[in-house]
Structures are given as structure tokens and as C-alpha cells.
N, C-alpha and C positions, 0 to 999 in steps of 0.2 A: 784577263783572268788573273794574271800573275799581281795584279796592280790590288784589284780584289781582295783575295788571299791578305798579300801583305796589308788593306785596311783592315781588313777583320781580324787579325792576329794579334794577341796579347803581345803587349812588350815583352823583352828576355828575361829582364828583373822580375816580372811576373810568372815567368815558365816556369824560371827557379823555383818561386815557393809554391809553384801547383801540387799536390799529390800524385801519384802516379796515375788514379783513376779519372783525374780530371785533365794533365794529359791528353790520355789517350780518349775522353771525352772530346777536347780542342781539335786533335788533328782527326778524328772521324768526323766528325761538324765541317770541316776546312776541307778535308778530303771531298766528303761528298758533295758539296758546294762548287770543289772546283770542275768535278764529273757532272754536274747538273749544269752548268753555263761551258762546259766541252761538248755535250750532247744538244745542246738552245742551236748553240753555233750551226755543228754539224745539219740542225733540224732547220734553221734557218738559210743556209746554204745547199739544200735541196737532196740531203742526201736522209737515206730514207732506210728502217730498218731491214725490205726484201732486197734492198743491193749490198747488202751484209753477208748475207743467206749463201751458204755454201753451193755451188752447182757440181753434180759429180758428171 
């Protein structure tokens, strides 16, 4: 995932001149990317959203 991340990530020279909104555009993109292939994972390795589920 981590490997990911850093190919999709704009150079530093480029973060520089982003605007704030495109920023924070970048890292919700990158964020949710890296929560979609942590959940693949998890789905792929058999775990499953009722053994999440709280039991009281």
C-alpha cells in the first residue's frame, strides 16, 4: 500500500505550488485509495464486516 501511495503522489516541488484546495484534493484521493486497497486486503484475507459487529 505504502509503495502505491508513494507512486501516485506528486513530487514535493509540486506540492509546493499546489493551492490549498488542490492539496487537500491530493491527500483525500491518496487517503481514500489507501482505505480501499486496506479494506481489498482485509476482504481478501477472509475477514468480513459481521466479525466487526459489536457483541454485547
Amino acid at each position: 500500500m505504502s509503495i502505491g501511495l508513494y507512486w501516485l503522489a506528486p513530487e514535493w516541488q509540486a506540492w509546493l505550488e499546489f493551492s490549498l484546495f488542490q492539496r487537500v484534493g491530493w491527500v483525500s484521493v491518496l487517503v481514500g485509495l489507501g482505505a480501499g486497497v486496506y479494506f481489498a486486503w482485509l476482504a481478501a484475507f477472509g475477514l468480513r464486516l459481521k466479525q466487526l459487529k459489536m457483541h454485547s
